[in-house]
Every structure is written in C-alpha cells, then in structure tokens.
N, C-alpha and C positions, 0 to 999 in steps of 0.2 A: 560538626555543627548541625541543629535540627532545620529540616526544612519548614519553614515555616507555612506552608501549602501542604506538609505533610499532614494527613488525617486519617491516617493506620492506627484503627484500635485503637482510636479514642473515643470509643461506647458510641450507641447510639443517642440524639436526643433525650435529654429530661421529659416523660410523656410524650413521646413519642408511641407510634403503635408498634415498634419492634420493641422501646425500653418496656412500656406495658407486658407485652409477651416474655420479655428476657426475665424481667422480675417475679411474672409467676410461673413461670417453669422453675426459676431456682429456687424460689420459696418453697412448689411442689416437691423437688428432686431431694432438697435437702431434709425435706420434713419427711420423707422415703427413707431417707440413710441414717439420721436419727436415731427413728425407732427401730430399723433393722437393726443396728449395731446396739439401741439397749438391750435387745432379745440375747445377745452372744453377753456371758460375762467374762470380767476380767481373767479370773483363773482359768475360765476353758483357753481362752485366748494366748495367758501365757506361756498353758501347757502346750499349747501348738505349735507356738514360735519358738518353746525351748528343745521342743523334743522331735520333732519331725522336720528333717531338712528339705522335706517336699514341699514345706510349706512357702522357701527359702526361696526354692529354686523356681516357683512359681510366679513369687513376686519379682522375680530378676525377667523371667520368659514375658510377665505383660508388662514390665516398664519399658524393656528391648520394641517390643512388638507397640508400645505410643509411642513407642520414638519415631518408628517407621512405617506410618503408613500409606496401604496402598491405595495412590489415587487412583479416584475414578470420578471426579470431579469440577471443571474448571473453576468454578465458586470458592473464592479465597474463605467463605465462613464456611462452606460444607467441607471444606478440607477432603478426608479420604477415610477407607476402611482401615482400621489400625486391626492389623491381626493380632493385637491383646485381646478381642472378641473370642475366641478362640480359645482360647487359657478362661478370660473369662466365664465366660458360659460352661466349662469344663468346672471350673472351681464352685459355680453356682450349682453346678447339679450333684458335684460328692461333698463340697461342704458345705453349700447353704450360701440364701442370700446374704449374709452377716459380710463372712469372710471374703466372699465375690465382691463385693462393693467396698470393703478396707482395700484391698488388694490393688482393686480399680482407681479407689481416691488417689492412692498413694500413686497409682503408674500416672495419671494426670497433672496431678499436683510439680512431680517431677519433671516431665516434657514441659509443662507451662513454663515454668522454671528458667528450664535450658533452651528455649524457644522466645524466651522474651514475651511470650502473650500476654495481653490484659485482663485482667480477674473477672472482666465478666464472661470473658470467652470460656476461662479455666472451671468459672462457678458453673455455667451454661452446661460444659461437656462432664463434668461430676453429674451432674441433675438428672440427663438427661440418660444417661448410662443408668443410673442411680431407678428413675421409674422406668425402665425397659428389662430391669434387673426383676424391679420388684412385680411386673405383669408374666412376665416370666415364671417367677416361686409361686403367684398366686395360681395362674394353670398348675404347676405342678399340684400346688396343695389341693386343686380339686380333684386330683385322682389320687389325692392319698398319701403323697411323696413331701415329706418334710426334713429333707437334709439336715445332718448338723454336724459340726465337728467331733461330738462324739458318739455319731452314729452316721457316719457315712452313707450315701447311696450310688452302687451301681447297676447303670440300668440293664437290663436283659433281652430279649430279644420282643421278649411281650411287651415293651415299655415304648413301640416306636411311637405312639398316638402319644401318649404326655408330653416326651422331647420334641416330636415334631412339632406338637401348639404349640408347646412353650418356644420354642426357635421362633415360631412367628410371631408369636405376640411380643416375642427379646424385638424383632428385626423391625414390626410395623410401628412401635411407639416410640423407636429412636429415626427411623427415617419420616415419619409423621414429623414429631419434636424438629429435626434437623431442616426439614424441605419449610415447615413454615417458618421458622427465621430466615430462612435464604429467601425466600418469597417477597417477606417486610422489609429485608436489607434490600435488597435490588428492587424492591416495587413490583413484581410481577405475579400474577395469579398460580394460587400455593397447586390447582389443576396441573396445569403446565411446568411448573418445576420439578410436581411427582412424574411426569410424562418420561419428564427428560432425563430424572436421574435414578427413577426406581429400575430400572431394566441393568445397568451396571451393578448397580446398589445390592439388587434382586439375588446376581449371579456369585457374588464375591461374598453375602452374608451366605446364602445355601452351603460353597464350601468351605468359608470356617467354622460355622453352627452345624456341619454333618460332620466334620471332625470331630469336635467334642465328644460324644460316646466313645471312641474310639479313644480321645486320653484319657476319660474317666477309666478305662479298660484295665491302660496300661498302668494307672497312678495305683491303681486297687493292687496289682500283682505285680511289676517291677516298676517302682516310680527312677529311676534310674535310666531307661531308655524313654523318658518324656522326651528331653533335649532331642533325639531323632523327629520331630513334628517340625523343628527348624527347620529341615532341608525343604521339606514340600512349599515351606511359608515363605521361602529365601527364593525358590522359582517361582514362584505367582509374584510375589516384590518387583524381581528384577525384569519379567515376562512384562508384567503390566509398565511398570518405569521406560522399559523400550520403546513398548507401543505407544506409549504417552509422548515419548521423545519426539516419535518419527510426527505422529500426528500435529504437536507444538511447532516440528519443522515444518509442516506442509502450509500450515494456518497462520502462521507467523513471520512474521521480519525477522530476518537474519541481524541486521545491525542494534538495534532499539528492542527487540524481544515484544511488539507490541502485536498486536492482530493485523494481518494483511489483510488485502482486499478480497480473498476470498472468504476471510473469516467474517469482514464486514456484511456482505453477502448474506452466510447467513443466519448474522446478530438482526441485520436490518429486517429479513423477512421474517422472522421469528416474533419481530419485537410488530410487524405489519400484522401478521395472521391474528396477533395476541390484540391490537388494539381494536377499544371497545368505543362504542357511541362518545361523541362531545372527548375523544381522547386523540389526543396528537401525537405523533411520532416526526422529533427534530435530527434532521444531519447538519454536521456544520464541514464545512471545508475552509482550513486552514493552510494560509501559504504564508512562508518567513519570508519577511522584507530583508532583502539586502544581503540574503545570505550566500549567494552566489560570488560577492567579492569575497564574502571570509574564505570560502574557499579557492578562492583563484590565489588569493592574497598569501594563506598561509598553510595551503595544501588541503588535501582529502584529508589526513588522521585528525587535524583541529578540526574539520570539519565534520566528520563522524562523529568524533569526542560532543560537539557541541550538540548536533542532531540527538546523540543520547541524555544530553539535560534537556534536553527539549520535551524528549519522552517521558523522564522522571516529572517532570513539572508537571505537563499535562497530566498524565495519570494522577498526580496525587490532588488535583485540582476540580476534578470531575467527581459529581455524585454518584455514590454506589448505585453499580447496576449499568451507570452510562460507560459504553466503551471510545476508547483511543486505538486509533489504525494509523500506520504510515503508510500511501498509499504509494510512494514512489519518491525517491530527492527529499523536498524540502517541503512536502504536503502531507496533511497530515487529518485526516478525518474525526470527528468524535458525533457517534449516536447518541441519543438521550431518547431510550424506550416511551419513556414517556414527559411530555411536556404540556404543560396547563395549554400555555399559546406564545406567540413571538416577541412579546415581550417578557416571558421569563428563559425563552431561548436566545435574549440579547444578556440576559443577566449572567446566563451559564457563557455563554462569548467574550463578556466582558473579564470576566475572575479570570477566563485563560489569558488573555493579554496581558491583565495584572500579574500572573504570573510568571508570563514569559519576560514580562520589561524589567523581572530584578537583574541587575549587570550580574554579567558573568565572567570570573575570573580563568583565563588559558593560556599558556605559554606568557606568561607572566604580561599580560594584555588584558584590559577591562571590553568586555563588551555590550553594547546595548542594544537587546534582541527588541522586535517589533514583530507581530503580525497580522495579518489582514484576514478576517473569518467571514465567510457566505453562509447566510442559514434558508434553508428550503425545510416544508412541513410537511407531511400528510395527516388527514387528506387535502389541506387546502391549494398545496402548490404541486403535488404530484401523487400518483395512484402504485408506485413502483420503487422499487432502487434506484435503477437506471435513471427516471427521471429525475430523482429526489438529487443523484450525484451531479445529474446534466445543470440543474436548474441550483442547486447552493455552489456549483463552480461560475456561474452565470454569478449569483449575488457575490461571489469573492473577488472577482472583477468589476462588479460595480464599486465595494469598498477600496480595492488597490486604483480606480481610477477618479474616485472624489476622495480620496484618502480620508475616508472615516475610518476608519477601520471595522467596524461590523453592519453590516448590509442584510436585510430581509429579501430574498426573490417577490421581486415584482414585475408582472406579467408583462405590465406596458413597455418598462424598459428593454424588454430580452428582443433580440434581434435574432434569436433562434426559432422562428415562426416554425409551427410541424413542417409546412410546405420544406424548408432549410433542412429539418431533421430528415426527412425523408430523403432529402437529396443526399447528404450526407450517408443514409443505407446504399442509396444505390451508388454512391461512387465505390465504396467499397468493394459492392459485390461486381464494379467493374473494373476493378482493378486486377481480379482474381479472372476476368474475363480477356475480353477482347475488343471491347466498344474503346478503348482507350487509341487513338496510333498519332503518329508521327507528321507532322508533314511540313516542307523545308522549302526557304527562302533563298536565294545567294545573296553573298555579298561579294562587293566586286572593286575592285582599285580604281580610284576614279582617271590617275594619270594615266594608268596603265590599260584600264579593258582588262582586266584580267581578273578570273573569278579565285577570291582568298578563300571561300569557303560556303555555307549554311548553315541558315541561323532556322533550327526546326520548332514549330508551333505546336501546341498538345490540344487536339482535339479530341472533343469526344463525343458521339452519337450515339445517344438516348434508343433503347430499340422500341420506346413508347413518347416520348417527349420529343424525340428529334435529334439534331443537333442543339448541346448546351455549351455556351459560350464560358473561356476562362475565367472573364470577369464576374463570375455567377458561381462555380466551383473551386477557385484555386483557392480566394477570400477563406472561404467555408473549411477548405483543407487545412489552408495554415494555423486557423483558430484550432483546431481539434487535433484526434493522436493518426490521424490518416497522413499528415504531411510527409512522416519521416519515410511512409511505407509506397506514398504516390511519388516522392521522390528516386528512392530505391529503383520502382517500376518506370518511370521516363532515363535515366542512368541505363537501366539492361537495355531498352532498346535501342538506344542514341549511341550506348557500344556497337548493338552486334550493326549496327548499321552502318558504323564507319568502318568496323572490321570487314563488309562486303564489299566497301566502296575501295577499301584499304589493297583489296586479296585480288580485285578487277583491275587495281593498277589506278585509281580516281585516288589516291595516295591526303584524302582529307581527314584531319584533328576533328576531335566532335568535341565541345562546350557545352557546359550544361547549367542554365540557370537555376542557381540554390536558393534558399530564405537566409537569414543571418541565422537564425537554428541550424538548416543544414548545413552551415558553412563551420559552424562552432560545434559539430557532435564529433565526439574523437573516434566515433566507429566511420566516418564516411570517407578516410584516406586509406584506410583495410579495402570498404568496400571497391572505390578506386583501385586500389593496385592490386586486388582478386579478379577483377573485371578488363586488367589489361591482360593482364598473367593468361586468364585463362583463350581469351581472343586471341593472343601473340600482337599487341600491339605496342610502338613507344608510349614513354609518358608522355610526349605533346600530342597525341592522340586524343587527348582529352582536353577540355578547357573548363573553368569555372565562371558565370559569371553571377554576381551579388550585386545589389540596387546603390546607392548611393548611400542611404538610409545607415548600412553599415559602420561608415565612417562616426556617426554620431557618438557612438561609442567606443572605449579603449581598449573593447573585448576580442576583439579581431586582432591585435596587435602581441596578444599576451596568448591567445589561445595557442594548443598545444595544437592542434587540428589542422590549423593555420601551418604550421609552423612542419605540418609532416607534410604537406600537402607542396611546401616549395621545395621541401629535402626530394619529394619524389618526381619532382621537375612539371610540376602540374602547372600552366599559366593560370591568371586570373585576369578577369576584366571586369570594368566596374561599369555595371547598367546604367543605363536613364540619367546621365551625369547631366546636372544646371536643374534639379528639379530640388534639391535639398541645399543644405549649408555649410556646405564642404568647405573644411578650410588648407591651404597649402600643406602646411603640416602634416596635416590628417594623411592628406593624397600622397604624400611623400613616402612616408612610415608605411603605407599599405601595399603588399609586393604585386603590383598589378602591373601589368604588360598590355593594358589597352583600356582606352577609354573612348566609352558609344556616348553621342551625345544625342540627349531627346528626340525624338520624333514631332514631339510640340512645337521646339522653336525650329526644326528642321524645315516643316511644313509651313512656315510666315515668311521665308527666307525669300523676298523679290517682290514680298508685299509691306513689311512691317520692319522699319528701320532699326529700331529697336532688337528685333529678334536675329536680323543680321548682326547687327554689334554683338549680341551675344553669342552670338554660333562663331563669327570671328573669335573674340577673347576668348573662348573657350580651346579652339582649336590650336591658337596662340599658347597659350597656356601647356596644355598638353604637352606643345611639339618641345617648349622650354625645359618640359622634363623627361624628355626622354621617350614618351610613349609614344604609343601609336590611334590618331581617332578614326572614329568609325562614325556615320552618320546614320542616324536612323530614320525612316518615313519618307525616303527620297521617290519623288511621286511626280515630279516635271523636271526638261531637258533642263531648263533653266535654273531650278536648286543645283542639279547637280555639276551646271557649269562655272556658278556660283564658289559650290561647296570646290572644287579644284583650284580655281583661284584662289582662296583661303589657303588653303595646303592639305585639306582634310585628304587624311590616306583613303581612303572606303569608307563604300556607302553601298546601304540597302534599302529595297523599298520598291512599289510598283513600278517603277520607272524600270529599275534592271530584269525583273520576274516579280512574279506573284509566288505564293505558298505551294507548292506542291506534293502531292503522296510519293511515299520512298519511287514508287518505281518512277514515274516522270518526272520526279529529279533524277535522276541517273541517266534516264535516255539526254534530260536536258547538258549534264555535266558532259558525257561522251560526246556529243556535239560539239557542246565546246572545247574540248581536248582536240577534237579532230581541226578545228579551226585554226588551232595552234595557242587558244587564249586561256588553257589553263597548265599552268606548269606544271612541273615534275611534282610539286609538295607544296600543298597550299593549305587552309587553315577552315573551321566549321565551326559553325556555333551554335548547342541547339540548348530551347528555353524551354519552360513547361509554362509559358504562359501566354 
C-alpha cells in the first residue's frame, strides 16, 4: 500500500524554479542527442553493432557501471559517480559523440527501469550526460579531432592538452547541470553545494576521465583485455561503499537510519553559516505522547518497529532539503534550512502530526500515535544550535503542558533565565570537581536513644557565588540531562562513605535519595550492585529513597528496575509521605520498608491540632502495614515526646544533631558507640537534596 505522505519522485512543482530548470536542461540535453545521433547513419551503425563485438561488450561495461554507482554524495538527486563515465568518455574519444551518447541513453534508460525512477529524473540524467558529451566533442573538434565510427581516434602522447580540456569541460557541465538542481531541490545556494560536493566529485571524475586514454589504448590493439578495467572500478566501488558505510554509522541512528545528533550538528550550522538577511532557520523538537506505555505494554521490538514508522513518516513528510534526526528514545528533531517565519514553521509541524495521527496497525493492535512539537528560530529566538535545541525543547514542553500540541519559544514563558543556564555550566563542571560533598544528619529511635543511621544532605560551595542551596540546583538538574550523572556522583560518595564507616566498625547502610527517573533507569541496579561489589559491602548497605509523587503512577510497579533492585535486597523508603495522594493500594503494591513522614506536619505538632491528627493517622497507618515511620523536622523536646507516644519508630531533625561534614559525623557516631547508644548494625540514609 502507497504511503500517502509519501512524495518520492513525484516531480517537482508545475513552474516551479526546479520544474523551470528540469525542463530546460532536458529540452537542451535532448536537442544535443538529436542532432548527434542524425550526424551517425543508420548503415554505419548497423555495421557496428553487426560486426564488432567491442561495441557489445561496451554497452554491457556502461549499463554494469549505472547500475552501480559510486557514491560520493548524501543528496538523494545527486546520487553518485557511475563509472560508466569511464567507458563513456572512452567511447566518445575512439568513436565519437554519436555512439558515446546511444550507448549512454541506453545504460540510463535501463537503470531507470530497474530502479523504478521517474522520467524526469531518467530524462534529467540522459540530458545532462548528453550536453557534457557534446562540450567535450566540441573541445576536441577544436584541435582538430573528430571521431567516427569509421575512422576511429587514438590519442598519443601529444594529444594530453585536447583530452585533458575535454575531461574538464565532460566534468564541469555535468557537475554545474547536477549541483544546481540539487541546490533548487533542497533550496540552498548552488555556491555552497559546489563547495560541498565538487572536492569528492573533483577526485573520482580525474580517475575515471584519466582512465579513458588508457582503454581507448587497449580497444585500438586488444579490445579483449578492456573487461580487465573492472578490477580497478570494483576497488574504488567497494573502497568508497565502506568508507560511506563507516561514515553513515558514525552520523546516523542505528535503529531509524535517520541522522543523529551529531549529523544534526552539522546540518544545523551549515544551514546557520548559509542563512542570509530577512532568512530564518527553524528546529523543531518532537516528542511521542504516550509512547513509553506502548513500550512497557508490549516490549522494546513493538516498540522499535513503531519508532521506525515513525521515521518513515516523518521523513517522507518533510520538504526537500529539510532534515529528520532521532535524537535519543522517543525525540525526534527536524531542521527546515530555511523558513519564511513561525507561522509556516507551525504549518510544517502541523503536516508532521497529521502524519503521525494515521493509526497504525502491530501485533494485530491499532494504534493512535500523537505528538507534541516545540519550534525555536534563528535568529529570532537563538544565535546557535545549542540554544535553538535548549529553547524548541523549552516550546515542547509548553505544548505537552497546555496540550496544543505545536508551541512557538516564547521568551516570557521560559524559566531557563541565562542566570539558570549558567548555573547549570557550572554544576557540571562541578561535578567533574570537588565543590560538590556530603554532609549527614542522624536519625535516632525515639523509644530507644538509639542512633539507626544518617540521613546525608548534598551541598555545594560555589568557589565565586558561595554556598548554593538545593532548592536552586537540584530543580535545575532534574529538568536537564545533568540528573542521571549528579546522581551517579552523590551514589560514589554515599558508598565509599559507608564503606569507611562500614571498615571502622560504625557498621551503617547508606540510602540514597533518587527522582522517579532515577528510580525507573534500568542501568541504576548495575550501578548499585558494581558499587557494593567493588566496596565489599551487603546489599542493605545501601537504601533508596523516592518522594511520594512516585506512587502517582503505575510505573514503579511494572518497572524492570524496580524489580532488580528488590531481587538484590536493596530497601526502599518513601519520602515526604502526607504531602501527595497516596492511596492504600498504591502503598501496598510498592516494595518499601519505611515511611518518613513530612517535616511540614512534623513541625506544627503541639501547636496545630489538625497536624497532630495527621502525623497520628499517618503513623497509625503505617505501623497497620507493616512498616516502619520515620519522622522528619523534629526540632523540640516536645514533638519528639509527642511523636513517641504515637508510636513513631524514628525521628530526625535539630533536636537529635544538626547536618554535619563526613569527618564530624564519625567523631560524633564513635561517641556514641562509646556510650553504648549505637548498636552493632544500624541503618543511614543519604539524600541529594
């Protein structure tokens, strides 16, 4: 069945300035081959083809060599060098432009064929062979040289100045002819298209146009050893097909076959350097709604299968010249070199939607795709890549959060102020540093006196701003791709630091507060159990805890992640509980071994009746399932004489210590060993926030 968003070679526009150009190059090329072919008559011709099997075996070497040519192109209409050039320009110089250009129609004519291309590609590449043919004869015929079939020319050593013009003037009127239809087809300046493809172009015409004397050579004196020119043309094919390969792998998506983000890179600055005055350059960043349950639902291979109609769509949807990337999952970028302004980069957004909302049929399942697209401009909304990707991922979260689905970047909305962006440089570069450290709380049993563990706080000191508080960078992190890697970096510490406390005999588990991302990435129970592995620690060595917020969704319960992370005996505790809308169910289902209840309602506890009854029920609750609570913000004797009559197991907060740096929690921990109030194997908990 035809895609009907498909628009492969189906001509350009009716007057159009490519159809303009396509019509008279072939009207040129053919009024060229014409009159060549009335110059040759019929009887020379049939004595040719009846009596010389050179002539045969000619036309077999260039329809072979269009079959296959070597690219050096990514341009779907510039295609590549066919090394029928070669034969050809061979045949034009011992028999003339007559026979060179039958020979030529004919190898065309046939590839078109068996290629399935449309006739004006087929008439285009006749034409254009056809006048690069005939500026060719015409040098020769200025020094004198007039081929014919029954007057052969081979040239001699004094003849290198005729073949050498005539190679150039073959080479410059077909890469002229070819680079400005590519130019009209993708919109871009025919300058820069010569830029880009005459230096390949240059190198692969020079060796099959310096071949040619060399079979004219052979054709004169054994035409029987031509077929030996195969082998040389068969290494360059297959030389160049490699290096095309590796290069298509380095720029490309493995799954979709679409351009990565590094090829985006540099389609985007290419298409930046090129734009001129009152001209715009659109990105759009596109993310599939919903597509994360198809995949949890019915695995990765539907889900890859679908990501690749996703691909086909897109691409065949987008105007020539504009590219499609997949940047990563279920995102998917498309450039458009040039855009009038934002409202015909809402028109090209729109058609991709329409294309992605036809259902699609899989594993005998209808599905109905949706996505959400962000468009960013230059220059009006950014001066860069970076920016243009930062600022239309900005407008594709304004779409996925008012559900329009295509959003323009607008400045006033973006909460990514530079001051943010900046900050965001520098978390990075101190993550790779040392401003980043630890410093830990206890938590203490309230019937008992007895210290269960540390709950460690992630600070960070600015070595120009100061100290910068969590609630200023953690926000900033989880929005961006810094989360998974500032997580990673509070994880190595919070090990080796239970690993010291562990090796001194303070026998404490370290916790580590994740996002619902960290909790749901199936690389973070590896990273876990390479991080005990390598320490010599148990799996309760370590704790997890995730916000309340989790519960909300069904994904924690189905996640694989989840599910390696109980196999390897890792606890979980659930943050900030009374702060969301947690339902029994939810809490049930969820494999947690401890629940901390707010610091919010902890803190009203002897003043706000209200907040008592909730820290009661809450702890009630709890103890009815099993778990264990933990109290947070405990800051007078009275909460915490309070929180004991309730039944709450533990509590932390000013009241027991304040935050401290690794080394003075340790002196403070050994103290209390020494006092008799921390036992053999007690419990820690550290947060990154």
């Amino acid at each position: 069945m035809t895609d009907p968003s498909d628009t492969r070679d189906l001509g350009p526009r009716r007057y159009s300035p490519l159809w303009t150009y396509l019509v008279a190059v072939i009207a040129a090329g053919l009024a060229a081959l014409v009159v060549a072919e009335m110059r040759l008559g019929v009887e020379e011709f049939a004595a040719l083809a009846r009596t010389s099997s050179l002539f045969w075996m000619l036309v077999v070497l260039v329809v072979l060599g269009e079959l296959r040519p070597i690219i050096v192109s990514n341009s779907r209409l510039a295609g590549g060098t066919a090394t029928s050039t070669l034969f050809t320009f061979a045949v034009l110089l011992y028999h003339g432009l007559s026979v060179a250009l039958l020979i030529h129609t004919l190898a065309v004519v046939v590839s078109g064929l068996l290629h399935r291309r449309a006739w004006h590609r087929v008439a285009f590449n006749v034409s254009q062979v056809a006048l690069a043919s005939t500026a060719a004869a015409v040098v020769l015929g200025a020094f004198g040289h007039h081929p014919h079939p029954a007057a052969p020319w081979v040239p001699d050593g004094a003849d290198i100045a005729p073949v050498g013009l005539a190679a150039v003037a073959y080479f410059a009127v077909r890469c002229v002819l070819v680079c400005g239809a590519v130019a009209l087809h993708e919109r871009r300046p025919l300058r820069r298209v010569l830029r880009t493809t005459i230096g390949h172009q240059s190198a692969m015409y020079a060796a099959l146009l310096g071949l040619a004397p060399l079979v004219v050579v052979v054709m004169s004196r054994s035409p029987a050893m031509v077929p030996l020119f195969v082998a040389p043309l068969a290494t360059m094919y297959f030389t160049a097909s490699l290096s095309r390969r590796r290069d298509h792998q380095a720029m490309h998506d493995g799954l979709t076959s679409l351009p990565n983000r590094k090829m985006l890179i540099l389609r985007t600055e290419e298409a930046l350097a090129e734009a001129r005055d009152r001209q715009r350059v659109g990105l759009l960043l596109l993310d599939l709604d919903r597509f994360k349950e198809v995949n949890d639902t019915l695995g990765h291979p539907v889900g890859d299968r679908l990501l690749q109609i996703v691909a086909h769509r897109l691409t065949h949807s987008v105007r020539p010249g504009d590219v499609v990337a997949r940047l990563g999952g279920d995102e998917f970028a498309v450039l458009l070199p040039t855009v009038r302004d934002a409202f015909a980069a809402r028109e090209v957004a729109a058609r991709l939607r329409v294309a992605l909302t036809e259902p699609v049929r899989l594993e005998g399942l209808t599905f109905d795709l949706d996505a959400s697209v962000g468009i960013a401009l230059y220059p009006d909304h950014a001066p860069d890549f970076e920016l243009l990707l930062q600022r239309s991922d900005v407008a594709m979260y304004f779409a996925k959060e008012a559900r329009t689905g295509v959003e323009v970047y607008v400045a006033e909305k973006d909460r990514n102020s530079p001051e943010r962006l900046n900050l965001l440089g520098d978390l990075r570069r101190a993550i790779g540093g040392n401003e980043l450290q630890l410093h830990y709380q206890p938590k203490v049993g309230l019937a008992t006196g007895v210290v269960e563990g540390v709950e460690a706080l992630l600070r960070w000191w600015h070595p120009v701003r100061g100290p910068v508080y969590p609630a200023d960078f953690i926000p900033l992190a989880e929005q961006s791709y810094l989360m998974r890697e500032l997580t990673q970096h509070v994880i190595d510490m919070a090990l080796e630091q239970a690993a010291e406390w562990w090796h001194q005999g303070l026998k404490v588990p370290v916790a580590v507060n994740v996002s619902a991302r960290d909790l749901l990435d199936p690389a973070l129970p590896d990273l876990l159990e390479a991080g005990l592995v390598r320490l010599s620690l148990p799996p309760d060595a370590v704790q997890l805890e995730v916000t309340e917020r989790i519960l909300m969704t069904d994904q924690a319960y189905t996640a694989d992640s989840v599910r390696a992370l109980v196999r390897l005996g890792v606890p979980l505790a659930l943050d900030d509980f009374g702060t969301g809308y947690s339902s029994l169910v939810r809490l049930q289902r969820l494999p947690v071994s401890e629940v901390k209840i707010d610091g919010s309602f902890v803190q009203r506890i002897g003043k706000s009746g209200d907040d008592e009854r909730i820290v009661r029920s809450i702890v009630d609750l709890v103890r009815s399932l099993g778990l264990r609570s933990v109290a947070e913000g405990v800051e007078t004797e009275e909460a915490a004489i309070l929180l004991t009559e309730m039944g709450c197991d533990a509590g932390q907060g000013w009241w027991f210590a304040e935050a401290m740096p690794a080394v003075e929690t340790t002196t403070w921990l050994k103290a209390r060993r020494m006092r008799g109030a921390l036992p053999l194997c007690g419990s820690a908990e550290v947060t990154a926030s």
